[in-house]
C-alpha positions as CSV (number, residue, x, y, z in Angstrom):
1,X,-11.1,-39.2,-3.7
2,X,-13.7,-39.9,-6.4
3,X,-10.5,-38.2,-8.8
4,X,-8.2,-41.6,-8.4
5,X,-11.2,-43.3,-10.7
6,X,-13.1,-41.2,-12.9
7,X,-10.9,-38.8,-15.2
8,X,-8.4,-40.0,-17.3
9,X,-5.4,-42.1,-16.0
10,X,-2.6,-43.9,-17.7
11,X,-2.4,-47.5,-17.0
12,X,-1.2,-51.4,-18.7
13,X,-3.7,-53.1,-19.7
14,X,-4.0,-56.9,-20.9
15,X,0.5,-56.0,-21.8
16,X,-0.7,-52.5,-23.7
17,X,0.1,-49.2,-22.4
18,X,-2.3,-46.4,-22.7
19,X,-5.4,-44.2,-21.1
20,X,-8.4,-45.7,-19.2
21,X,-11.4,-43.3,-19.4
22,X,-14.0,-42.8,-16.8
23,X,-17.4,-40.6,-16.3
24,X,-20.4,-41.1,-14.9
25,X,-23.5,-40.1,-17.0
26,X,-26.2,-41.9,-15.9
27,X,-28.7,-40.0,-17.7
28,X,-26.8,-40.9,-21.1
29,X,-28.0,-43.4,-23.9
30,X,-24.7,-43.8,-24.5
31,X,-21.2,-42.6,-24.2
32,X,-18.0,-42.3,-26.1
33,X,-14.5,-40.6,-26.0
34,X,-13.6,-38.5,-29.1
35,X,-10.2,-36.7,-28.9
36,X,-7.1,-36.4,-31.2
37,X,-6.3,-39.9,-31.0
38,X,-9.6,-40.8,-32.8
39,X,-9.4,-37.8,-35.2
40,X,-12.3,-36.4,-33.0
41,X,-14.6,-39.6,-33.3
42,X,-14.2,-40.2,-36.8
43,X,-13.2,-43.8,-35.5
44,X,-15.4,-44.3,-33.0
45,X,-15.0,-45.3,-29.5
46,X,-17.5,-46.4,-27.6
47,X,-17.3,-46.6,-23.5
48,X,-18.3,-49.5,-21.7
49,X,-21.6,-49.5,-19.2
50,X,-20.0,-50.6,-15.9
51,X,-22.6,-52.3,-13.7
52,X,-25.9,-50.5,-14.5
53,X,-24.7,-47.9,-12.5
54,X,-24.3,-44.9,-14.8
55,X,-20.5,-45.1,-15.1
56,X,-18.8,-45.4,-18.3
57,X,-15.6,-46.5,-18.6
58,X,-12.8,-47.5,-21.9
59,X,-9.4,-48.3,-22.5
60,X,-7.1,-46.5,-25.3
61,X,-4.1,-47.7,-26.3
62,X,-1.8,-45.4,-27.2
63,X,-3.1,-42.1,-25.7
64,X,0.0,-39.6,-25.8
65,X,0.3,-37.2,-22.3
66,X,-1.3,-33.5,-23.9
67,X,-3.6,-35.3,-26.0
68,X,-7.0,-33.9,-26.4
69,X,-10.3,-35.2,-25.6
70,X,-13.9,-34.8,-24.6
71,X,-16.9,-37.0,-23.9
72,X,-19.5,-37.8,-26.1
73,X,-23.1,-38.5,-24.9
74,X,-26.7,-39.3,-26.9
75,X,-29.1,-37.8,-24.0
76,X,-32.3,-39.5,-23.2
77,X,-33.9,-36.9,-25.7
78,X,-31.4,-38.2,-28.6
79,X,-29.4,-35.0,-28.9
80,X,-25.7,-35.9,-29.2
81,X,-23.7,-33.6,-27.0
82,X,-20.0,-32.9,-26.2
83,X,-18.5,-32.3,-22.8
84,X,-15.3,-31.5,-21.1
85,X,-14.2,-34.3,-18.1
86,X,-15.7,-32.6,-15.2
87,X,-12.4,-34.5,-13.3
88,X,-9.4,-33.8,-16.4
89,X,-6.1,-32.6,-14.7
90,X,-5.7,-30.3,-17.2
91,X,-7.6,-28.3,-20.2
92,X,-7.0,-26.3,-23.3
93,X,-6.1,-22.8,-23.4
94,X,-9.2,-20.5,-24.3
95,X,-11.0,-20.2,-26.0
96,X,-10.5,-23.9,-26.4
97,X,-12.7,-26.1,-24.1
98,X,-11.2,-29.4,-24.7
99,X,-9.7,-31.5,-21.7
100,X,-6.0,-32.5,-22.2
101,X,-4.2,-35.9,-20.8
102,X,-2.3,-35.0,-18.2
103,X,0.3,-37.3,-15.9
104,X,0.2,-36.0,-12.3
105,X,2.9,-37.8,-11.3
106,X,6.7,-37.3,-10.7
107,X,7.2,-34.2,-9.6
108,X,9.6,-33.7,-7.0
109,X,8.7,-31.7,-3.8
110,X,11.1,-29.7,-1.6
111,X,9.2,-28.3,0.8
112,X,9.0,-31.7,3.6
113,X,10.3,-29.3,6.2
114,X,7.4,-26.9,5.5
115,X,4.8,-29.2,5.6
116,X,6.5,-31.0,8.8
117,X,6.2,-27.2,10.7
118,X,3.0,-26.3,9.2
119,X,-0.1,-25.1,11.4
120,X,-3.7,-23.5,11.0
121,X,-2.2,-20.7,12.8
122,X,-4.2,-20.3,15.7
123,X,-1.2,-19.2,17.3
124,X,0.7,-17.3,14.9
125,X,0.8,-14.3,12.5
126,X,-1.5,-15.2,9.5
127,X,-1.1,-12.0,6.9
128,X,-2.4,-12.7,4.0
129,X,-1.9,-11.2,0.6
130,X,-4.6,-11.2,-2.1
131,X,-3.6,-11.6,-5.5
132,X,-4.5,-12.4,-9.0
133,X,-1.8,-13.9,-11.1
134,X,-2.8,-12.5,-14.0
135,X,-2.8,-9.2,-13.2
136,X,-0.4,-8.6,-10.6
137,X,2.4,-8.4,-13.8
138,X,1.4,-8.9,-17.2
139,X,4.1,-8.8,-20.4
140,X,1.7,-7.1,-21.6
141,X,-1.9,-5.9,-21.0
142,X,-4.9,-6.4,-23.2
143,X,-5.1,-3.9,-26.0
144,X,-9.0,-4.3,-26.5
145,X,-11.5,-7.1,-27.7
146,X,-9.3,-10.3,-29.2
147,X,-6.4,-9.3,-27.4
148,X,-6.4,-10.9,-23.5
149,X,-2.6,-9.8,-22.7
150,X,0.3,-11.9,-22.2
151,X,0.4,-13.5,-18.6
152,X,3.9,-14.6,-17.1
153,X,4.0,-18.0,-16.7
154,X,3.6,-20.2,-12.9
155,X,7.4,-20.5,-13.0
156,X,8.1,-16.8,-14.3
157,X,6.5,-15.5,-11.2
158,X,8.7,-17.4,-8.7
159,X,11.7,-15.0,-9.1
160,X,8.8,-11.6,-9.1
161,X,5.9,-11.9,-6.7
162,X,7.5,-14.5,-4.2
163,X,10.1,-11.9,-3.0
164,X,8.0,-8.8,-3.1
165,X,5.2,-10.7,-0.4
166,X,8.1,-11.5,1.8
167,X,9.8,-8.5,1.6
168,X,6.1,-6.4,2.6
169,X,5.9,-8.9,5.9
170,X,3.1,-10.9,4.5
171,X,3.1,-14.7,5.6
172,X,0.6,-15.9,3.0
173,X,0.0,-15.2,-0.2
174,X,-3.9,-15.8,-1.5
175,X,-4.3,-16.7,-5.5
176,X,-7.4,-15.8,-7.0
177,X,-9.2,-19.3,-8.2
178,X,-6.7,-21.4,-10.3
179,X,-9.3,-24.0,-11.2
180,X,-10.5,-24.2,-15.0
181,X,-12.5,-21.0,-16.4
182,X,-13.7,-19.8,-19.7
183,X,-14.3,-16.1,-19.3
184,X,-11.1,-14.1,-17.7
185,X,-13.7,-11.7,-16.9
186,X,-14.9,-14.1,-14.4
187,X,-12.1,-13.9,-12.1
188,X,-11.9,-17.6,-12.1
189,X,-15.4,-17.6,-10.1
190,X,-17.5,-19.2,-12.8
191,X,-15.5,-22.2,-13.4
192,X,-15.6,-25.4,-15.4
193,X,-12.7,-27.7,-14.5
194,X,-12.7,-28.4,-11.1
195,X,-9.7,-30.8,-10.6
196,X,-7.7,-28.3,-13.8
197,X,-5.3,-25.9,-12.7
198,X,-6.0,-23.2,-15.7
199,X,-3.6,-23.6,-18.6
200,X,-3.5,-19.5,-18.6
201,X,-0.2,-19.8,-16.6
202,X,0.8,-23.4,-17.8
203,X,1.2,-26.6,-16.3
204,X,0.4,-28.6,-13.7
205,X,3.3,-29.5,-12.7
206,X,4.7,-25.6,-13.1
207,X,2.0,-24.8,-10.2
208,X,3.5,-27.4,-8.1
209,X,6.9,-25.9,-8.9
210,X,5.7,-22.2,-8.4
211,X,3.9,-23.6,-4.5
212,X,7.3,-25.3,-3.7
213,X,9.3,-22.0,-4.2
214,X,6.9,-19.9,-2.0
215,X,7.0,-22.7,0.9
216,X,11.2,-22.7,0.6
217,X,10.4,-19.4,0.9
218,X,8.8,-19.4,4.2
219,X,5.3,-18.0,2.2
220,X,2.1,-20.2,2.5
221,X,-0.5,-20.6,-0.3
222,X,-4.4,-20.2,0.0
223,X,-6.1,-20.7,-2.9
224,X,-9.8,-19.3,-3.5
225,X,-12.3,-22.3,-4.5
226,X,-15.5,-21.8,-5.2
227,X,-18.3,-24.5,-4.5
228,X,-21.4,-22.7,-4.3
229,X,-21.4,-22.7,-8.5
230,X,-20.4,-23.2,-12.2
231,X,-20.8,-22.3,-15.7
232,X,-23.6,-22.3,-17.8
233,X,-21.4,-22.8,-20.9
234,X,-22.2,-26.0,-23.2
235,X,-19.5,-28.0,-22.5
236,X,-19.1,-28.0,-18.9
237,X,-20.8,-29.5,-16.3
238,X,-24.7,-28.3,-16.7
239,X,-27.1,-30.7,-17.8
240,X,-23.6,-32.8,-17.9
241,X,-25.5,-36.1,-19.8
242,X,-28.6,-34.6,-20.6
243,X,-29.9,-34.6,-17.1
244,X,-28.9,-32.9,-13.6
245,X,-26.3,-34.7,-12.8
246,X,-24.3,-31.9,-10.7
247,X,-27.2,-29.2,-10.8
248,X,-30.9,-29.2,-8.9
249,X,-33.7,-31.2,-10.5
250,X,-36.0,-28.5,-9.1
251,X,-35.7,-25.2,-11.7
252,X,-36.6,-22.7,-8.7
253,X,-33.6,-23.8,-7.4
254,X,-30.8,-23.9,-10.2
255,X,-29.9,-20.9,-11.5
256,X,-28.0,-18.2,-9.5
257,X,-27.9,-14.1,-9.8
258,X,-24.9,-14.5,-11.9
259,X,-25.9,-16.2,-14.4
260,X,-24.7,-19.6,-13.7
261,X,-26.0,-22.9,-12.1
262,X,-25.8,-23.6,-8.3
263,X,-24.3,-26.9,-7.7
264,X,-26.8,-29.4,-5.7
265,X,-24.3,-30.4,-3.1
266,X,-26.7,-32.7,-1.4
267,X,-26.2,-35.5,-4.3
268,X,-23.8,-37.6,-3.4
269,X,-22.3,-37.4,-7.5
270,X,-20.9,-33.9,-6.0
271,X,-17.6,-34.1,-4.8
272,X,-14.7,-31.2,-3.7
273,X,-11.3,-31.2,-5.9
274,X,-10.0,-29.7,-2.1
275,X,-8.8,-32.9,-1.2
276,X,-7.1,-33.3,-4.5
277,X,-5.6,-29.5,-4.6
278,X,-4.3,-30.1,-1.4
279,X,-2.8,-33.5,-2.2
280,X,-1.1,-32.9,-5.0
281,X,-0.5,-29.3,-4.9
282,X,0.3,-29.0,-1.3
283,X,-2.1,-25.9,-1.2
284,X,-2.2,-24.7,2.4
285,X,-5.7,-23.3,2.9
286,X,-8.7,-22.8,0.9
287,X,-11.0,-19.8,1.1
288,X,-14.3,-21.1,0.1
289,X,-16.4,-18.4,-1.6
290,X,-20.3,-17.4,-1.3
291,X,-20.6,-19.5,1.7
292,X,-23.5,-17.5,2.6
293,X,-25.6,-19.4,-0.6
294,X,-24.6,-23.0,0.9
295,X,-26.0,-21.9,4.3
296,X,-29.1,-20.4,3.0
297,X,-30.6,-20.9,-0.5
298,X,-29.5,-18.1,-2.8
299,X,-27.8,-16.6,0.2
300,X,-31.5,-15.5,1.8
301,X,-32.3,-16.7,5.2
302,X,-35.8,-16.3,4.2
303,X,-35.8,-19.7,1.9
304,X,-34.3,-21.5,4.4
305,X,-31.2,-23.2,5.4
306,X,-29.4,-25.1,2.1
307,X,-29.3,-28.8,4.4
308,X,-27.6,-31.0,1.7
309,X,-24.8,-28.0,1.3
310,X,-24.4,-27.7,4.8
311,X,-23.9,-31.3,5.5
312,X,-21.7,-31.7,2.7
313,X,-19.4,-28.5,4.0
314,X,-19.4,-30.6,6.9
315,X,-18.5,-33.8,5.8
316,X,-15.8,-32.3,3.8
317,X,-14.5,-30.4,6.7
318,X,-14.7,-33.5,9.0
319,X,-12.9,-35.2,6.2
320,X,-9.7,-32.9,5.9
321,X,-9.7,-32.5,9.4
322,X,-8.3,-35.9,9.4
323,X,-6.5,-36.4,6.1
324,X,-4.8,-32.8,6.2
325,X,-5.0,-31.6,9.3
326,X,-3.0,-28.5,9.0
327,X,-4.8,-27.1,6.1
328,X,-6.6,-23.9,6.8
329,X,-10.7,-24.2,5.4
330,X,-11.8,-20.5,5.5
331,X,-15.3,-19.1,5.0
332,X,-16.3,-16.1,3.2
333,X,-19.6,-16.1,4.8
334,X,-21.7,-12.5,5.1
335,X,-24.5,-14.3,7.5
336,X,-24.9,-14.2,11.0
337,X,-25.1,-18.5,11.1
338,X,-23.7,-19.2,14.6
339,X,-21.0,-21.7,14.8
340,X,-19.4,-21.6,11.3
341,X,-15.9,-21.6,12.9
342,X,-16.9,-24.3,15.4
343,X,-16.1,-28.0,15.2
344,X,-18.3,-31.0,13.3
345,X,-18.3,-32.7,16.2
346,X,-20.1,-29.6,18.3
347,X,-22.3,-29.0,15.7
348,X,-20.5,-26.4,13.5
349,X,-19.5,-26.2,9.9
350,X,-15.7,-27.0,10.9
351,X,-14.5,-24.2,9.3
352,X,-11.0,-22.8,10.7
353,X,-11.3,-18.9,10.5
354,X,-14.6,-16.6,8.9
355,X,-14.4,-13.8,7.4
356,X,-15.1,-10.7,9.5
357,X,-17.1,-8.6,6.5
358,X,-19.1,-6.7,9.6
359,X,-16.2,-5.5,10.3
360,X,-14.9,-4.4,6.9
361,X,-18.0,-2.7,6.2
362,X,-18.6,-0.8,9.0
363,X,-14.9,0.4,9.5
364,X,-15.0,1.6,5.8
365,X,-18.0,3.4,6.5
366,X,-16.4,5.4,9.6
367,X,-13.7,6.3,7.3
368,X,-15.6,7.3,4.8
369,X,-17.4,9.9,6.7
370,X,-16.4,13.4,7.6
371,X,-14.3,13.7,10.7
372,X,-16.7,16.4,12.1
373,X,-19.7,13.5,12.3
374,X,-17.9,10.7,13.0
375,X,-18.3,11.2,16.8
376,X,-22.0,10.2,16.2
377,X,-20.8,7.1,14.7
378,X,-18.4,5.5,16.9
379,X,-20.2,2.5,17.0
380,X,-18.6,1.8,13.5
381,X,-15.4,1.5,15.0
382,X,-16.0,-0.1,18.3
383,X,-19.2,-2.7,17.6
384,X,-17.0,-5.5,16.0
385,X,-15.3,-6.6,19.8
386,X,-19.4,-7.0,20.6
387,X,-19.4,-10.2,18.9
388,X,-15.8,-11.0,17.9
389,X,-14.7,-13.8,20.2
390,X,-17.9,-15.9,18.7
391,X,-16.1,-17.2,16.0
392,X,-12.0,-17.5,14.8
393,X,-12.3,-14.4,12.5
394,X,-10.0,-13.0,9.5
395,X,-10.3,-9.1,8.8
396,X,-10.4,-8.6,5.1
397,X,-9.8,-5.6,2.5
398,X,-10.2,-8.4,-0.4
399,X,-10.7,-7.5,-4.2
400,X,-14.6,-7.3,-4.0
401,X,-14.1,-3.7,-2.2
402,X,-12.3,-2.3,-4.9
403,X,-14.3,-3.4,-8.1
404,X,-17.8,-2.6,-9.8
405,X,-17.4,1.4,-9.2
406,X,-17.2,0.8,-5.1
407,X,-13.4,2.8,-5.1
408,X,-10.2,1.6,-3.8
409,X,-9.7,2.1,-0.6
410,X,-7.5,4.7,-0.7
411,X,-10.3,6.6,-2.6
412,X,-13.2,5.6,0.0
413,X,-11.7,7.9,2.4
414,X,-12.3,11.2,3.4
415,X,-11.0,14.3,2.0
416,X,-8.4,15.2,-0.1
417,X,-5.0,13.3,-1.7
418,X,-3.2,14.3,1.6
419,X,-6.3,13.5,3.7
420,X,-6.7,10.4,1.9
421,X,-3.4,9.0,2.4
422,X,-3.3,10.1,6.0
423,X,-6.2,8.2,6.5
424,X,-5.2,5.3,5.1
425,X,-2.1,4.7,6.8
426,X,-4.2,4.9,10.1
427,X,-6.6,2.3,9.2
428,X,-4.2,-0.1,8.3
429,X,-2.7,0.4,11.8
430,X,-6.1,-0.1,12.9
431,X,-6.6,-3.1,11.1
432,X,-3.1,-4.5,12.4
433,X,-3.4,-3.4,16.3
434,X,-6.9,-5.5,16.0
435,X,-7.5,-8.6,16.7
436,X,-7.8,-11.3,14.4
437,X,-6.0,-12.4,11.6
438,X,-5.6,-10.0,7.9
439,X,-5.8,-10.0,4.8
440,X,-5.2,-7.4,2.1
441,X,-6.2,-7.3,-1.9
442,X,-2.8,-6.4,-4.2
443,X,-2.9,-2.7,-4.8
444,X,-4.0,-1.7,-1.4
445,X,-0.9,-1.6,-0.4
446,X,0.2,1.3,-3.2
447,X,-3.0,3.7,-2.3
448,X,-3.9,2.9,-6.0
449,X,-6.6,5.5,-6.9
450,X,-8.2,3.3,-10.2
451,X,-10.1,0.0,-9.7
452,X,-8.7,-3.2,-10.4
453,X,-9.0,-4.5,-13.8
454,X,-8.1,-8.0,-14.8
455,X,-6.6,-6.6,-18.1
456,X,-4.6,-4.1,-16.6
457,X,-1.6,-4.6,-14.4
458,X,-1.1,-2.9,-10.9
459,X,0.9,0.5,-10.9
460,X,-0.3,4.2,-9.6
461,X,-3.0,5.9,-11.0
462,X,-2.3,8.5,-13.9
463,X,-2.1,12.2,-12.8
464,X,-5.2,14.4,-13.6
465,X,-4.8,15.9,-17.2
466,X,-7.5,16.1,-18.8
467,X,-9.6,18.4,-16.3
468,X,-8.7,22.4,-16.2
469,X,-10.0,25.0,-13.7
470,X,-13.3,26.3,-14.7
471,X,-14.3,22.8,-16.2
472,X,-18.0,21.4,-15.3
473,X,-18.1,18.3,-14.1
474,X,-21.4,16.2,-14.0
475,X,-22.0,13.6,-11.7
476,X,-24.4,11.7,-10.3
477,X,-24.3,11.7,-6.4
478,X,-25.2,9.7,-3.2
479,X,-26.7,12.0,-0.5
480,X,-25.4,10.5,2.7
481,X,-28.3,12.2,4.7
482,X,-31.6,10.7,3.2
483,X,-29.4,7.7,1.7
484,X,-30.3,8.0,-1.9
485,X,-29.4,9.0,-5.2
486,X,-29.8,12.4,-5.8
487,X,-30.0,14.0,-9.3
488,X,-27.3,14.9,-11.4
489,X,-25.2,17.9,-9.7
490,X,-23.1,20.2,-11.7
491,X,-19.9,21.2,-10.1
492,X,-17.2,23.6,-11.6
493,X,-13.6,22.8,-10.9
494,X,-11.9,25.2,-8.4
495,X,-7.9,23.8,-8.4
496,X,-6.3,21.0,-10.0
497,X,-3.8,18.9,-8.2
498,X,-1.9,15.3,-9.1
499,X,-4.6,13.3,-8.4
500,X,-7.4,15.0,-7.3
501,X,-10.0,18.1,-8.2
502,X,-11.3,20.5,-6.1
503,X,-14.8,21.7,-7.2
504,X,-17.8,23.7,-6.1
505,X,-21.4,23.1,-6.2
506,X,-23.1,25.7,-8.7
507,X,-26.6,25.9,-6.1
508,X,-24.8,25.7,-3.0
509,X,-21.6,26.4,-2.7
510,X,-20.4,23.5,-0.9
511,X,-17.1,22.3,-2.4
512,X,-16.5,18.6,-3.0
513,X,-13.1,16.7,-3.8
514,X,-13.4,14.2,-6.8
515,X,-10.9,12.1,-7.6
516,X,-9.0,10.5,-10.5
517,X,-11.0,7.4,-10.4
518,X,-14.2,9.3,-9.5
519,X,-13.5,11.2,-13.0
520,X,-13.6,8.5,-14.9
521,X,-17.2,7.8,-15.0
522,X,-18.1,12.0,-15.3
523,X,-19.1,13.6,-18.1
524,X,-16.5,16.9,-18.2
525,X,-17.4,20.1,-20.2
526,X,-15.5,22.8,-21.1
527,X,-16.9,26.3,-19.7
528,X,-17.9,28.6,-21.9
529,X,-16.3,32.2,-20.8
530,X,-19.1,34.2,-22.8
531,X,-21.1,32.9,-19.7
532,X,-19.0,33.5,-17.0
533,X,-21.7,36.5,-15.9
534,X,-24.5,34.0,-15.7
535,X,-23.2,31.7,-13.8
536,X,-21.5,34.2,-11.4
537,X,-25.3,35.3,-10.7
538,X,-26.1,31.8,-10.7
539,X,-23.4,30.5,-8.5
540,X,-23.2,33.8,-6.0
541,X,-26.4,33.1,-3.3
542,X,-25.6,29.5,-2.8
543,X,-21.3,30.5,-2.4
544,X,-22.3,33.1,0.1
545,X,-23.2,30.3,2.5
546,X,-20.5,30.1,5.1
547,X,-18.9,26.7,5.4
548,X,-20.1,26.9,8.8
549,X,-23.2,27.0,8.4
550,X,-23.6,24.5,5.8
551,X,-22.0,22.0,8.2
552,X,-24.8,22.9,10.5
553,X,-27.5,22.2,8.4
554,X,-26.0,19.0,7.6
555,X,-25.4,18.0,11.0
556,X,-29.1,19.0,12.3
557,X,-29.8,17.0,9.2
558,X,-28.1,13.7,10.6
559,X,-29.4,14.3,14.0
560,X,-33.0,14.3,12.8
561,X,-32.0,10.8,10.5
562,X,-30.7,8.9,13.9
């Protein structure tokens, strides 16, 4: 609850009302708030040195609620640097990085009878729907560089996403990270103010308003948090005073894969907004992201276990445990780490449920496959009750299958648009009729053919116009038998239908369906009729080949692989 001192907080002091400042920078020569109540440090305002023990603290009369501020430090070096309030309530909209006054109390809640019913849901149905607010409906989507879209607001969505996840049967709905982030292309993953619900949908208090409606509604709220890292971005929290305050000492160990700093949660300066979130926002569950870098550095079992970040996991587990003990705490863990679901106290991690991404993977690889060979890979479908009473786990199909050119789900399955959808519909009874609870990314749910794009709101995929019969489409393919990338393969295009081409191989004469979201990363030429006899005499060994026998080849193929 390190939140109720550092920050900024209104209080009366000595008869005068106004803002007490707090941060702890005990790298800093010295410290000062600047914000528009000093004309940005024109009059400065120096903070006081409480104790010797690296917290700064000051009083400002007259401090309005919305006003903006920042901190200003002179590092041990003698650079004078500027820096966001790691704990501010609430922040400036980008691409503004400035913190902003904010009042966290008063709002009125309506949801006691929730809250006095609410469980971790051992024993109930937990379906959760996977969203991102900023996406699911835009006013408008982003028109290209300097224009982000037009987001509807926390309170705008009440009447339009609330009834559409309780009319689909859904029990919980899971919001993409709502905690401070510069870069929308982030996701909300690479954050910078930890205790600041973003200003991208508006207020504080608008959250709360927007979390009370869903509970009235009977609809829970899980909120994604991410603890494993932040931003590298100047004003946030890396090298916070000029030193490693919230970051590793040790250089090896700072820097992640994605380009931003890796918090060292074994200082005790590293605390959770969880606690707070949960508080004051009434958030029921938190699904904690990259758990798999807090058990092992960098996620690799081969540098060893992460010790400070998996005693702090447990301390903060043990810790809401007892302050909100109906809370969900989730793991998105992709190790085999035994006992991440179990208690503290029997020498787990204390999480509630883990995600079951064995699962996911392997049951998107059997229905990825051609029905013909997936009787030699059953053990897709049936290895996950092997191990699946070791821990409480969660099945997922979350946003990170559907991004980064992996396909939506609809399009990882076999065959063609009516194959697809065929398909589809039986894995999600699958999925249902297993055990264990479910979750669900927005957009699965309308067998959307393109990716999800932050820019771009949900809706179906366009129909095919743009590809004709006798087209050539390039691509470069993954050969399923030797599991590598082959070269590129020219294919010509045998029937167009909505969504969906059907095309032959030139060499072979095996056809392939390519879909709408496949075409968008091909390279499509026009075929030139003067060589239609060439490539009849090109095409006309390789399309003698019975289907037949090119599934036998394949098949021997496979045998010899296994």
């Amino acid at each position: 609850q390190a939140y109720k001192i550092f920050g900024a907080h209104f209080e009366t002091y000595e008869g005068k009302k106004g803002v007490r400042f707090t941060t702890y920078a005990p790298n800093a020569k010295s410290a000062q708030v600047i914000g528009e109540f000093n004309d940005w440090g024109k009059t400065p305002c120096y903070m006081e040195k409480y104790n010797n023990g690296g917290i700064y603290t000051v009083f400002v009369e007259g401090v309005k609620e919305f006003d903006m501020y920042k901190f200003k430090f002179e590092t041990p070096q003698g650079d004078m640097i500027e820096k966001a309030d790691p704990y501010a309530y609430f922040s400036e909209l980008r691409p503004g990085t400035a913190s902003k006054v904010y009042n966290m109390e008063g709002y009125r809640w309506h949801d006691s009878k929730w809250l006095k019913n609410r469980t971790k849901n051992y024993d109930r149905p937990l379906n959760i729907y996977e969203a991102s607010l900023g996406s699911w409906k835009m006013k408008h989507e982003s028109e290209g560089e300097g224009d982000e879209g037009e987001y509807y607001s926390y309170e705008e969505l009440i009447d339009q996403i609330i009834p559409y996840v309780k009319k689909m049967g859904y029990t919980h709905l899971e919001v993409m990270p709502l905690t401070e982030f510069p870069f929308d292309g982030s996701w909300g993953y690479q954050a910078t103010g930890f205790y600041s619900a973003t200003s991208r949908y508006g207020q504080p208090k608008q959250l709360m308003k927007f979390i009370d409606a869903c509970h009235n509604e009977g609809i829970g709220v899980i909120m994604d948090f991410v603890p494993a890292h932040f931003v590298k971005d100047a004003h946030g929290l890396h090298m916070y005073d000029g030193g490693f305050v919230y970051d590793y000492n040790d250089y090896n160990r700072r820097y992640s894969p994605w380009d931003s700093v890796y918090f060292d949660l074994g200082k005790n300066e590293v605390r959770s907004s969880v606690e707070f979130f949960a508080t004051y926002y009434h958030i029921d569950g938190f699904r904690f992201d990259a758990v798999s870098n807090l058990i092992y550095y960098e996620g690799n079992k081969n540098l060893g276990e992460n010790i400070g970040a998996m005693e702090w996991m447990k301390r903060l587990n043990g810790h809401m445990s007892g302050y909100h003990p109906t809370v969900m705490m989730i793991a998105e863990d992709s190790t085999d780490y035994p006992g991440v679901t179990k208690p503290v106290g029997e020498h787990g991690l204390g999480f509630d449920y883990k995600w079951d991404l064995g699962w996911m993977n392997d049951t998107l690889k059997y229905f990825q496959e051609d029905p013909v060979y997936r009787q030699y890979d059953s053990r897709f479908i049936t290895f996950s009750m092997a191990y699946f009473y070791s821990e409480r786990f969660l099945l997922e199909f979350s946003h990170d299958e559907v991004v980064h050119g992996k396909a939506t789900i609809i399009n990882k399955m076999w065959g063609l648009h009516g194959d697809k959808l065929a398909q589809v519909k039986a894995l999600y009874v699958y999925m249902m009729l297993h055990p264990g609870k479910k979750l669900n990314f927005m957009g699965n749910e309308l067998a959307e053919y393109k990716e999800w794009d932050e820019n771009v709101l949900l809706g179906p995929a366009p129909t095919i116009q743009n590809v004709h019969k006798g087209d050539i489409i390039k691509a470069m393919e993954n050969d399923g038998d030797v599991g590598r990338e082959t070269a590129p393969r020219e294919y010509e295009v045998v029937e167009v239908y909505k969504r969906t081409v059907l095309t032959r191989d030139w060499k072979t004469g095996f056809r392939r369906c390519f879909s709408y979201g496949d075409l968008l990363t091909m390279k499509i030429e026009r075929q030139d009729p003067r060589a239609e006899s060439i490539k009849e005499k090109r095409t006309q060994e390789g399309y003698n080949q019975s289907t037949e026998a090119s599934r036998k080849y394949r098949r021997k193929k496979r045998i010899e692989k296994h």
